[in-house]
Structures are given as C-alpha cells and as structure tokens.
Residue frames as qw, qx, qy, qz and C-alpha x, y, z in Angstrom:
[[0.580, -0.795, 0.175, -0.042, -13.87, -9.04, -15.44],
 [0.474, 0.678, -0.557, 0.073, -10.44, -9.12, -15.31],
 [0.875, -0.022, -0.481, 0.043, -8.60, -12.69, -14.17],
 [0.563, 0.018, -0.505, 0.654, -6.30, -11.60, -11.33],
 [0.382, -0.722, -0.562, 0.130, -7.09, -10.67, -8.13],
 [0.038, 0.695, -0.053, 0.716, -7.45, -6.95, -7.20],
 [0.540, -0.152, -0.650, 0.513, -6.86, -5.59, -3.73],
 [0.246, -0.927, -0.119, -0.257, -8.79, -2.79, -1.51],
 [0.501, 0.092, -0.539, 0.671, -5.87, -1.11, 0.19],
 [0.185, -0.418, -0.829, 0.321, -6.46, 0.52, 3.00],
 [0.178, 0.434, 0.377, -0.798, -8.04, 3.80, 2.33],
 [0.212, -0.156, -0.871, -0.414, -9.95, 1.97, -0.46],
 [0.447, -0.575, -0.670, -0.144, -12.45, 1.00, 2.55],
 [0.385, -0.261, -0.626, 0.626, -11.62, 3.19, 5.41],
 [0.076, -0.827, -0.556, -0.003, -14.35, 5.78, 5.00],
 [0.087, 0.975, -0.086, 0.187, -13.92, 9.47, 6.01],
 [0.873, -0.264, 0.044, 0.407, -10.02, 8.67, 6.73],
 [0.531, 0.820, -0.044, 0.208, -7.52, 10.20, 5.45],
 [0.865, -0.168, -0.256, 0.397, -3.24, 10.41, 6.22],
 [0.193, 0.465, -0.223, 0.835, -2.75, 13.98, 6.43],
 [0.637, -0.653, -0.268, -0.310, -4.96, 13.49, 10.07],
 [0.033, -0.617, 0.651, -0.440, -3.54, 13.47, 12.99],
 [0.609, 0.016, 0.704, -0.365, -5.76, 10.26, 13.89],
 [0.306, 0.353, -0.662, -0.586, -5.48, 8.09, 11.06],
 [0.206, 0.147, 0.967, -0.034, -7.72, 5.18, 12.19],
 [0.248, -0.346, -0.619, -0.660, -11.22, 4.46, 10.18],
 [0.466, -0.111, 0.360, -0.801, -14.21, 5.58, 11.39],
 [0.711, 0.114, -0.364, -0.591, -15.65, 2.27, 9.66],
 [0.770, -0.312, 0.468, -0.301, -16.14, -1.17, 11.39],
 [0.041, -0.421, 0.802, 0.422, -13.51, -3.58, 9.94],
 [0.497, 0.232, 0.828, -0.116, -16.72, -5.79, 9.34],
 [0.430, 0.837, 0.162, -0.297, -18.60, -3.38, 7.45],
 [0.246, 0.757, -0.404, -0.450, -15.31, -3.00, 5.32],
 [0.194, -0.315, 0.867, 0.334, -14.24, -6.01, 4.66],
 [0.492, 0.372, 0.766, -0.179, -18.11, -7.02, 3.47],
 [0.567, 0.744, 0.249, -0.251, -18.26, -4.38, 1.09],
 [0.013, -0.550, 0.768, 0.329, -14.37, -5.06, -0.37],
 [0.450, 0.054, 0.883, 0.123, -15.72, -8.76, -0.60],
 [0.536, 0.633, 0.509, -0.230, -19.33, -7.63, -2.31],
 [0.333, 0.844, -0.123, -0.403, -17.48, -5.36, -4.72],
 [0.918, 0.379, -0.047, -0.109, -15.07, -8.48, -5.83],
 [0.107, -0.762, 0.593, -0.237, -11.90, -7.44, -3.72],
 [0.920, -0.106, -0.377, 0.027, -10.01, -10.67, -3.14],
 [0.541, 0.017, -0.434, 0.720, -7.36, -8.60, -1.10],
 [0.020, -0.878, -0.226, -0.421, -7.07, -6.41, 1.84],
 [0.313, 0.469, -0.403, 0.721, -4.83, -3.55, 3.16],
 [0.519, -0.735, -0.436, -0.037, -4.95, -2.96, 6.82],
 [0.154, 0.741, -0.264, 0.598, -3.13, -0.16, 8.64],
 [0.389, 0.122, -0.601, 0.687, -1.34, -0.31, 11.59],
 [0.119, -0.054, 0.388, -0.912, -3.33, 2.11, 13.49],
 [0.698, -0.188, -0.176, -0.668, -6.44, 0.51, 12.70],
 [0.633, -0.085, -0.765, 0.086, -5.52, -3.64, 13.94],
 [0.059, 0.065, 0.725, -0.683, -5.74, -2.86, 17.94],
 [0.514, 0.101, 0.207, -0.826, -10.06, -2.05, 17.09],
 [0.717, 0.159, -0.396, -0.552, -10.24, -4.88, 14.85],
 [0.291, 0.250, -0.857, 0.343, -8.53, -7.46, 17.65],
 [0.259, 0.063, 0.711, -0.651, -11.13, -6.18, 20.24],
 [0.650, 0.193, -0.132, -0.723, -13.96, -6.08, 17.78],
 [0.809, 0.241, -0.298, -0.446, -13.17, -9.79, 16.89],
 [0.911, -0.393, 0.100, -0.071, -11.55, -11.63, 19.70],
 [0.547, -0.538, 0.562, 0.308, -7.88, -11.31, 18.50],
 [0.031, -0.416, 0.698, 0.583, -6.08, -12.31, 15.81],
 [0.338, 0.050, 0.934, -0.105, -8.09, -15.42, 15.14],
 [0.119, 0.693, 0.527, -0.477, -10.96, -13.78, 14.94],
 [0.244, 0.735, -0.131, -0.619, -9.89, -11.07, 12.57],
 [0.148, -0.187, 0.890, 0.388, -8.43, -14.21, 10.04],
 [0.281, 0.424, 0.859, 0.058, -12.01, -15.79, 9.88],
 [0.332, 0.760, 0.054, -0.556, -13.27, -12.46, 8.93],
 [0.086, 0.630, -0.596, -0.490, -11.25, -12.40, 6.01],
 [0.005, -0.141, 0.942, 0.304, -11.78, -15.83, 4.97],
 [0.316, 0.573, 0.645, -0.395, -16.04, -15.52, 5.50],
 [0.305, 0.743, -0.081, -0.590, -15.37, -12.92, 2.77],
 [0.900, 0.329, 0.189, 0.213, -13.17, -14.84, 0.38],
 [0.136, 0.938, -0.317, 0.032, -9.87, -12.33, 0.97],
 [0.950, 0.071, 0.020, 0.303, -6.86, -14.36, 0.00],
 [0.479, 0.391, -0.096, 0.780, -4.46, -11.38, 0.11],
 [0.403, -0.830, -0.330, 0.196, -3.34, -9.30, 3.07],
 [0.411, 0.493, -0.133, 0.756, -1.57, -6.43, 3.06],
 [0.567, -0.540, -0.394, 0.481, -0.26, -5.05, 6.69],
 [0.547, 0.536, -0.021, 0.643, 0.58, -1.40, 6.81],
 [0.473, 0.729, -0.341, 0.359, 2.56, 0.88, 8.32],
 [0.668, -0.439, -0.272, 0.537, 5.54, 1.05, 11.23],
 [0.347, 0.893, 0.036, 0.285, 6.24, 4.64, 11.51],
 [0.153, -0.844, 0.503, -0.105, 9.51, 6.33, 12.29],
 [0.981, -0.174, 0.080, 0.024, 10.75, 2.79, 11.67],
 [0.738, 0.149, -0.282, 0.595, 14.50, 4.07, 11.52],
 [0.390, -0.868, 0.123, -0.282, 14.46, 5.93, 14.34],
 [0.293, 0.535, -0.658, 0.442, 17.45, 5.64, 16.78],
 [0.401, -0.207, -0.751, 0.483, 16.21, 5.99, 19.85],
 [0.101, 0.176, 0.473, -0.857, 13.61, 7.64, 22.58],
 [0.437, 0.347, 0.575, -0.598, 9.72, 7.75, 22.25],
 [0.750, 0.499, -0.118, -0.419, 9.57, 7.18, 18.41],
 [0.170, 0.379, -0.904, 0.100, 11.93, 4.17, 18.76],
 [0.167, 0.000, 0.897, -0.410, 9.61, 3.13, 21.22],
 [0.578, 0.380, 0.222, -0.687, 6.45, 3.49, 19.23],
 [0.635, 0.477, -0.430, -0.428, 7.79, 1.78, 16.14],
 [0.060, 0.325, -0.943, 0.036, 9.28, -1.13, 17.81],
 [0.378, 0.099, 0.545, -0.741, 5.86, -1.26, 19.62],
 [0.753, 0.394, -0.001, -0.527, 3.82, -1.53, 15.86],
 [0.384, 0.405, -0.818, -0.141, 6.71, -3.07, 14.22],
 [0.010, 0.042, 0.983, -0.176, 6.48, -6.31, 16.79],
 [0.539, 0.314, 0.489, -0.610, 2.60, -5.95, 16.72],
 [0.694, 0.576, -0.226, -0.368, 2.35, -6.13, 12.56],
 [0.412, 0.402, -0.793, -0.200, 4.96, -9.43, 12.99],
 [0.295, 0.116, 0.881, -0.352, 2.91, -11.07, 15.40],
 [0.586, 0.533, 0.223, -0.568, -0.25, -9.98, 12.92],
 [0.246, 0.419, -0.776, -0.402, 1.92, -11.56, 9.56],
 [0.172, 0.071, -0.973, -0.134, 1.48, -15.05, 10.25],
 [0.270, 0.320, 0.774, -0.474, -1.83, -15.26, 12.23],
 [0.339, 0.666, 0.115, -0.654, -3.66, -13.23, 9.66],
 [0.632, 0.532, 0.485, 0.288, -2.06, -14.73, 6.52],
 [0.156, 0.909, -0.228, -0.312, -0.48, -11.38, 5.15],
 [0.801, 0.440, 0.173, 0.369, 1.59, -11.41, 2.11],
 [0.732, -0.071, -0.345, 0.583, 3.46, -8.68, 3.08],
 [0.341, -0.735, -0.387, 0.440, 4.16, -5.63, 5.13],
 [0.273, 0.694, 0.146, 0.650, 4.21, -1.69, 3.37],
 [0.378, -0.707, -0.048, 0.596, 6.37, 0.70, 5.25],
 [0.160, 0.941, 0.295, 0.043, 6.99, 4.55, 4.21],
 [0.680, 0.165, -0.208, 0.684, 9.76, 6.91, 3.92],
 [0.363, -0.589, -0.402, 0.599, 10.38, 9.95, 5.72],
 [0.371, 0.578, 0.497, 0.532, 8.70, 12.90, 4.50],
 [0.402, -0.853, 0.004, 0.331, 9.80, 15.81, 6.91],
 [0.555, 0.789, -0.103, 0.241, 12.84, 16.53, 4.79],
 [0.512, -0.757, 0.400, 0.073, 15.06, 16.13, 8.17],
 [0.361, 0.626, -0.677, -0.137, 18.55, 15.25, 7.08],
 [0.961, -0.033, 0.172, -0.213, 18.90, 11.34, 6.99],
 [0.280, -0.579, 0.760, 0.091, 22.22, 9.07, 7.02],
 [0.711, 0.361, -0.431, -0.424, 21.57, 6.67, 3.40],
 [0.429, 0.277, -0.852, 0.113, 23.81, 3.81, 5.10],
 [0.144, -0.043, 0.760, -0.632, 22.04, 3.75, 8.35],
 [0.749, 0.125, 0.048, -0.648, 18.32, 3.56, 6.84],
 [0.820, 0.191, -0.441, -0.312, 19.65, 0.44, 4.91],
 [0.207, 0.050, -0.890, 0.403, 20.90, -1.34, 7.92],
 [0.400, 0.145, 0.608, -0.670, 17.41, -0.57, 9.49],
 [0.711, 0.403, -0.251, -0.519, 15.67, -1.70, 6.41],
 [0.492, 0.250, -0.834, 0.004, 18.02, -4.60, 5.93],
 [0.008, -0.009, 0.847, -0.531, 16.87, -5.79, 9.98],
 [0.466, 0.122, 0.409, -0.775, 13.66, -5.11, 9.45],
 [0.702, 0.391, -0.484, -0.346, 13.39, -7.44, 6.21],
 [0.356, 0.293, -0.873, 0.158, 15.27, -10.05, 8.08],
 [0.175, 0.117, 0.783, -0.585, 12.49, -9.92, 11.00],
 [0.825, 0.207, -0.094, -0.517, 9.30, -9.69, 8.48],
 [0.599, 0.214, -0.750, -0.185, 11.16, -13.36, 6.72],
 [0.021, 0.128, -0.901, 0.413, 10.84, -14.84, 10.25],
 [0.387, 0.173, 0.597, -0.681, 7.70, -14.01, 10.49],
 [0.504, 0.354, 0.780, 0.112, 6.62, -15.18, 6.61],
 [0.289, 0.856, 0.389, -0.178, 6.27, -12.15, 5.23],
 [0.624, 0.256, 0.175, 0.718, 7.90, -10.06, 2.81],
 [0.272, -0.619, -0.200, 0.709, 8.98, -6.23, 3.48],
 [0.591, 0.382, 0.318, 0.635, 8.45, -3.79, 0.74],
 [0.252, -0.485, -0.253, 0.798, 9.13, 0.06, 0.73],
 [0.326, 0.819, 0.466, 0.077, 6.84, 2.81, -0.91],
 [0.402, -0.004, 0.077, 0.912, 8.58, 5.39, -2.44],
 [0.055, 0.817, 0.482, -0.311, 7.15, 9.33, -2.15],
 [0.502, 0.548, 0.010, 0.669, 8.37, 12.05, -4.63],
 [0.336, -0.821, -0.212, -0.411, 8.11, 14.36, -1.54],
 [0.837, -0.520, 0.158, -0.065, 10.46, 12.22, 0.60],
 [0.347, -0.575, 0.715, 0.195, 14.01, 10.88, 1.16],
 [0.507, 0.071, 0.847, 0.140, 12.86, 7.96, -1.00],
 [0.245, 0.520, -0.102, -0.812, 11.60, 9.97, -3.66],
 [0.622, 0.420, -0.464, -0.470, 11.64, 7.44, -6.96],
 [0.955, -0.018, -0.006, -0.295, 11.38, 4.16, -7.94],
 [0.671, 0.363, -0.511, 0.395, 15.44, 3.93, -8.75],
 [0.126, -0.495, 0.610, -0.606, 16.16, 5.52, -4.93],
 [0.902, -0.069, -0.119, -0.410, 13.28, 2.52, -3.93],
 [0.943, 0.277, -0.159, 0.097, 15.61, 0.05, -5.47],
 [0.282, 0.709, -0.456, 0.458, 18.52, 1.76, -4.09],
 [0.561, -0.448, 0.476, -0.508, 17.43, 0.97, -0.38],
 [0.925, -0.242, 0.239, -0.171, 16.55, -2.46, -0.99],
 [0.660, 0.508, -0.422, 0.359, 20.14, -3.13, -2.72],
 [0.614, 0.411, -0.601, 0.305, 21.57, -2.11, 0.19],
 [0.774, -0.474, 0.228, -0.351, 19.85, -3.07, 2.67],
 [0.381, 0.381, -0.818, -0.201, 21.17, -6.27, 0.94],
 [0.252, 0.015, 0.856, -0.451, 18.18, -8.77, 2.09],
 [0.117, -0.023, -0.809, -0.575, 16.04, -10.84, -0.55],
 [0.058, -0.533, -0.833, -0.140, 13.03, -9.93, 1.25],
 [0.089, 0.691, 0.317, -0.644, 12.89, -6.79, 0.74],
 [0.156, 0.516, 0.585, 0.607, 11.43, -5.23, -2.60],
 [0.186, 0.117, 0.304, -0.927, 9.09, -1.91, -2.92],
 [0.336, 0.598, 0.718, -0.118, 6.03, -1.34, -3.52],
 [0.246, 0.080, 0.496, 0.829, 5.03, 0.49, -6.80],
 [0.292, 0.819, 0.423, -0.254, 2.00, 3.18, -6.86],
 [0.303, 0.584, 0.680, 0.324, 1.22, 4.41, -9.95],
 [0.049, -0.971, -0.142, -0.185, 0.80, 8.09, -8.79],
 [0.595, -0.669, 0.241, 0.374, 4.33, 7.98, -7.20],
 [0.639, -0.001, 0.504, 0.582, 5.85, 6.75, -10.39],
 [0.166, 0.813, 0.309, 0.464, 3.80, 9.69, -12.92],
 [0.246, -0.964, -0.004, -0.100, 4.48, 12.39, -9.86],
 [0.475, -0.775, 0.313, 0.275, 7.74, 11.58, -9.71],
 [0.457, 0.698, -0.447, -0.323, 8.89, 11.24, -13.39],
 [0.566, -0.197, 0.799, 0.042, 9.52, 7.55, -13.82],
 [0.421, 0.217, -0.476, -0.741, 9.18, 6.95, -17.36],
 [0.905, 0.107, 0.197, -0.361, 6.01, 4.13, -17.86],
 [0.776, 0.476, -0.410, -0.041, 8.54, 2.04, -19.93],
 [0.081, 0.591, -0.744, 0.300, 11.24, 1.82, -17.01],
 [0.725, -0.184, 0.464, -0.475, 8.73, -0.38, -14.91],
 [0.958, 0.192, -0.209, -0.031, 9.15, -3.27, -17.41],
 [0.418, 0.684, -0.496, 0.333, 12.74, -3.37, -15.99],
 [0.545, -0.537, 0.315, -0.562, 12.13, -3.70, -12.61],
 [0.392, 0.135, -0.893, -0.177, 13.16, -7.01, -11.62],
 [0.587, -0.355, -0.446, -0.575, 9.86, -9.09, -10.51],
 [0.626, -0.433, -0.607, 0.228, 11.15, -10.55, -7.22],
 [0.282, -0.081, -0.283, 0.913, 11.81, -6.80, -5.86],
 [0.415, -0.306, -0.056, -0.855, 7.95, -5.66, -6.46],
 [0.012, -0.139, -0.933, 0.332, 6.11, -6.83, -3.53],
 [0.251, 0.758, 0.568, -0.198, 2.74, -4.79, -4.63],
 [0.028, 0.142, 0.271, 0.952, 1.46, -2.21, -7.01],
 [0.124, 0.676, 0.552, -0.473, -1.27, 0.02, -6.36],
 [0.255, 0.502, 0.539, 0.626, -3.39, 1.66, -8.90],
 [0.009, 0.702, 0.577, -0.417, -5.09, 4.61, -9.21],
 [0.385, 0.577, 0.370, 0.618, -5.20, 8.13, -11.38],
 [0.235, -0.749, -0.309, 0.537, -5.29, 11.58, -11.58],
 [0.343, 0.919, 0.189, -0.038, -5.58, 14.84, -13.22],
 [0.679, 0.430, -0.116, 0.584, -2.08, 16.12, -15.33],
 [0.116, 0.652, -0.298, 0.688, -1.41, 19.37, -13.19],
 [0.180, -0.234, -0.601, 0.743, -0.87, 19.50, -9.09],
 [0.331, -0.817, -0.267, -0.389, -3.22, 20.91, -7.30],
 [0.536, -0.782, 0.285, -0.141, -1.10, 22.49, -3.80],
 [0.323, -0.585, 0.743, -0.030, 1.62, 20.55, -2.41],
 [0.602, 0.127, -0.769, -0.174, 1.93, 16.62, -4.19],
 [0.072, 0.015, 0.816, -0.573, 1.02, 15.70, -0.41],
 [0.429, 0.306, 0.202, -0.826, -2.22, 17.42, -0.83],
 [0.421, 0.335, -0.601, -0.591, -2.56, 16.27, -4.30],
 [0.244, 0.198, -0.948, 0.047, -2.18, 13.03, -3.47],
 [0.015, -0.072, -0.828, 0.556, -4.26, 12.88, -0.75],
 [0.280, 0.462, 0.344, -0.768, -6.90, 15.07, -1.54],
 [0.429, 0.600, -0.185, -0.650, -7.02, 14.50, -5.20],
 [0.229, 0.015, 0.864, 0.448, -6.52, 10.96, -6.84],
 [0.664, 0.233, -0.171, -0.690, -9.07, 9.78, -9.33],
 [0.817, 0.032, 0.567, -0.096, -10.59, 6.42, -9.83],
 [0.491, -0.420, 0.641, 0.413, -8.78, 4.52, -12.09],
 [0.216, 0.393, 0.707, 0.547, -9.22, 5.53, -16.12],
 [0.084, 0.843, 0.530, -0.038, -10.72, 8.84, -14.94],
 [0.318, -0.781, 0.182, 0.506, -7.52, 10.98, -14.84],
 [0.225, 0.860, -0.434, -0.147, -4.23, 11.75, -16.97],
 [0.467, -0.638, 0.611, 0.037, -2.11, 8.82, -16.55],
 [0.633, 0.336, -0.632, -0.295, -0.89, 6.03, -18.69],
 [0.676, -0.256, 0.510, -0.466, -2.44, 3.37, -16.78],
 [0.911, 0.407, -0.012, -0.063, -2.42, 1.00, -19.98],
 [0.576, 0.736, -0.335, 0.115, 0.82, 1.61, -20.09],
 [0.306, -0.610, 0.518, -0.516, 2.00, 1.34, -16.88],
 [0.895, -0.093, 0.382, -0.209, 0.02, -2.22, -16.12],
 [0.785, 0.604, -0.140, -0.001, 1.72, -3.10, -19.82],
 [0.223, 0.664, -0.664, 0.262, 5.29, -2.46, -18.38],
 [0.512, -0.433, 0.515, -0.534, 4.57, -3.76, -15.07],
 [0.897, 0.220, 0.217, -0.316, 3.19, -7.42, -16.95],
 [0.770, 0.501, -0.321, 0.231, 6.14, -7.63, -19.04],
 [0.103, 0.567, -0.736, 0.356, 8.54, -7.11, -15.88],
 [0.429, 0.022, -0.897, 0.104, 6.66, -10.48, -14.91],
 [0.310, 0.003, 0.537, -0.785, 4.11, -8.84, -12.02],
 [0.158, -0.293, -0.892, -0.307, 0.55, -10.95, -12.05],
 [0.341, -0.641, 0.132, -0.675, -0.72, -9.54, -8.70],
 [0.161, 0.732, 0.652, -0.111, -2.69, -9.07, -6.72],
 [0.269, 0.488, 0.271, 0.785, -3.18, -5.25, -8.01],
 [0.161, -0.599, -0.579, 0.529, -4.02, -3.18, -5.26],
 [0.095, 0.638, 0.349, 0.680, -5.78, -0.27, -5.74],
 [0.327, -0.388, -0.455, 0.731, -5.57, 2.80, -3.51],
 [0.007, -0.693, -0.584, -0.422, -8.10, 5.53, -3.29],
 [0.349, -0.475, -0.433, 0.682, -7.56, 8.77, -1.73],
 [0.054, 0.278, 0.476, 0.832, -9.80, 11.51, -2.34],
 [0.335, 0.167, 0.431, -0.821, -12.47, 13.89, -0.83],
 [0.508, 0.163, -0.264, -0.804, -14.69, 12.37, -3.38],
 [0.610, -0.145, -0.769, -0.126, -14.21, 9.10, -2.29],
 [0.071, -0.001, -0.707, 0.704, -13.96, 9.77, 1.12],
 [0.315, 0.017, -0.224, -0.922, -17.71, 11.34, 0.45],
 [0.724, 0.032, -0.587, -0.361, -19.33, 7.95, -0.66],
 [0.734, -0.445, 0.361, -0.366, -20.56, 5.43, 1.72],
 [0.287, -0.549, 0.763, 0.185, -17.95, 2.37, 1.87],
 [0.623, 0.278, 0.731, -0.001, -19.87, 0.00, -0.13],
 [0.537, 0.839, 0.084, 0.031, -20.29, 2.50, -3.52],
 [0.111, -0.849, 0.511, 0.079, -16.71, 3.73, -2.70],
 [0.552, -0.243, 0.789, 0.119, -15.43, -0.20, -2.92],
 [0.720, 0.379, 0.581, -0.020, -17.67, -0.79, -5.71],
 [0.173, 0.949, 0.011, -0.263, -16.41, 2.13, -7.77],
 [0.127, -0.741, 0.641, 0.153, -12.66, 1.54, -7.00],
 [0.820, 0.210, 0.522, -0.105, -13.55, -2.06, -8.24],
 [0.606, 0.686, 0.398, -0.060, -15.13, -1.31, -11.29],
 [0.294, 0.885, -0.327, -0.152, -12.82, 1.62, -12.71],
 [0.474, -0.558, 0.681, 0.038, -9.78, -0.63, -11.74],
 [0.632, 0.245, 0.735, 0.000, -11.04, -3.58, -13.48],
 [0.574, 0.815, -0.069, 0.023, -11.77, -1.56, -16.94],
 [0.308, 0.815, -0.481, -0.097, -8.29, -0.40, -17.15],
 [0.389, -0.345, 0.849, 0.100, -6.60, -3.98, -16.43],
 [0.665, 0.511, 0.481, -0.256, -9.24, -5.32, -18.77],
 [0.301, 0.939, -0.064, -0.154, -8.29, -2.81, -21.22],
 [0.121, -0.791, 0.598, 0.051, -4.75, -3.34, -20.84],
 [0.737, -0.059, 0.667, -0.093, -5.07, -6.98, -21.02],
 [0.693, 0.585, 0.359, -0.219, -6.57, -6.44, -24.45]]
C-alpha cells in the first residue's frame, strides 16, 4: 500500500450521480459513503456543494457531519463547488453568494483543507481582469475561514490549461489561491507530463487521479464524464505524471476522481474499493 493518504472525491462515492444532470446531488446517504470511502482505505473526502444541506439534516448540522468523518478516520476534506461564482449580479449572484457563504461556514466546522471551484464552460464571453478580482476576493474570504481556494482548470472552458490555471491565480494576486490539478485535464488538454514538475508546490492545492482511453469519445464533456477509467486501466502517463508532480514537491493527499457509467453502475462500496485499489497500484508503481 502506498504511504500517503488518498482521497474519494466526490463522485468517487456519490453513486448513480453524475455533472452533466440537471440535479447533481447523490442518491447515496452521506453515511453509507463515507463508510465505504473509510472501508476501502480513503483517508480523504470530497463533498459537493449541492449535496451538504442533506448531510446537515441527516446529521444534526455541521457537528454532526465532522464526527462522521472522524468515526471513519477521514483526515482530509475537500468542499466543492460555488457555481457562477463570478457572476455580477441577479439570481446567479444570488445563488453563489448563497453556497459560497454556506461552504465558508462548512470550512472550519468540518475541518476542510480546501475549497474546489470551476470555470465557466458555456463559452459566454468573459472579462480576464474581472474573474481575477472575483477569484482574488474569494481567496481572501476562504483564508478567513482556514481554508485554501484552488481552481480546476477544463480544456472545454475559459480556464482551459494548467498555464491559464496559474494565470488566474497570479492575478488574482492572493497566496491562497492555487489550482487544483486532474490528471485528465492536463492529458486532454496537452500539458506536457514533464511541465507538472514545474509547478510551484504552494500553488497546487489538490490533484486528482484517474485515466482513460487515448481517443475522445463525443464532446471532452462527455468523455470526461461518461468515460474515465480507473486508474492504470487507460492511456495516460500516470507514472509519469505522479513522477513530475513528486518532484514539484506535492505529497498529498491524492484525490482520486471517478466518473464513469461503469462506475456509476457498481454499488458504492466496490466502486470505492476499486478506485482505491487501481489508484494505489499506480502511486505504488510510481513510487518504485
């Protein structure tokens, strides 16, 4: 087994889920997931925005949702998303401020290491100076709350690569923000596996693993969604990748993200153990 802790993000455990939905919460009881992240050897877990309001009532509030987490042995949280979080103004302003203050009142109570927010993948025209002032404010309100801010990049999106990533949090210009690095972003969006050793180590706030087959299938949305592979079953230089990723000074945790009709398929407890297991080999492997 490999020595550093691995993370279920969240559609790791969230059963039939999935983010092209128009209802993105899990059908799965945060109990039921977080037992079979723990049984399968997860020491972290992701939790999505749209799922925390079921797991509050399910477990008496924050409090409540903390002792979960520590009954299990999860020592890593990961909070995700705020959407439309650079909106201007009107009814997606008011939705994101809405999650946004909900996921910094959830930081500190919960223990979270920090909070994964998205770019905008609608292709609507976008103003580069204005995102990083909303990026730069929102970093400055995660640090109040203890937490660090990082941004996922999408080849699909305004934020497309790992250098346009790095671009945002420059100038946002706020030392707690950093992105977050998946593995399928960085292969789907032509990042060479060597650049990642560059990266400097206080700007990655997570990496997520995972794999997949050399050609697209449909749209890279689709792909994505519909098509990873557990980790060491696909195309990717995953050895290589962890290899850069070790030398730019990253330890973890290592999250691993699973999205796939084949995992979706599996009942959450084989689905956790799976994403485990493959995960483990290739850090193992990589180690070696």
């Amino acid at each position: 087994m490999f020595g550093e802790p691995l993370m279920a993000t969240c559609w790791t455990s969230a059963g039939d889920a999935a983010s092209d939905r128009a209802d993105l919460r899990s059908p799965v009881p945060l109990r039921t997931r977080v037992e079979a992240a723990a049984a399968a050897r997860f020491r972290g877990f992701g939790l999505l925005s749209a799922d925390l309001p079921a797991a509050m009532r399910a477990h008496g509030g924050f409090d409540g949702v903390r002792a979960l987490f520590e009954e299990n042995g999860i020592t890593h949280v990961e909070l995700e998303d705020v959407p439309a979080w650079w909106s201007d103004d009107g009814p997606q302003r008011e939705t994101a401020d809405a999650v946004r203050d909900l996921l910094l009142a959830a930081a500190p109570a919960l223990g979270a290491r920090h909070i994964k927010v998205t770019p905008d993948g609608t292709g609507a025209p976008w103003d580069p100076a204005r995102w990083a002032a909303r990026f730069g404010d929102l970093a400055a309100r995660a640090a109040d709350s203890g937490v660090r801010l990082g941004i996922e990049f999408f080849p699909w999106s305004n934020i497309a690569t790992l250098a346009d990533g790095l671009r945002l949090v420059e100038a946002a210009g706020h030392d707690n923000a950093g992105v977050i690095i998946d593995v399928w972003h960085t292969e789907r969006g032509g990042t060479p596996v060597a650049d990642l050793a560059a990266v400097p180590v206080e700007r990655i706030i997570g990496v997520e693993l995972n794999d997949a087959d050399r050609t697209v299938v449909g749209t890279l949305f689709e792909d994505t969604v519909h098509r990873r592979r557990y980790c060491g079953d696909g195309d990717f230089d995953l050895t290589g990748a962890i290899a850069s990723l070790r030398r730019a000074g990253w330890r973890g945790p290592w999250g691993v993200e699973i999205l796939s009709d084949e995992h979706r398929a599996l009942d959450v407890a084989t689905a956790c153990r799976r994403a485990f297991d493959t995960a483990d080999a290739v850090l193992t492997a990589a180690a070696g």
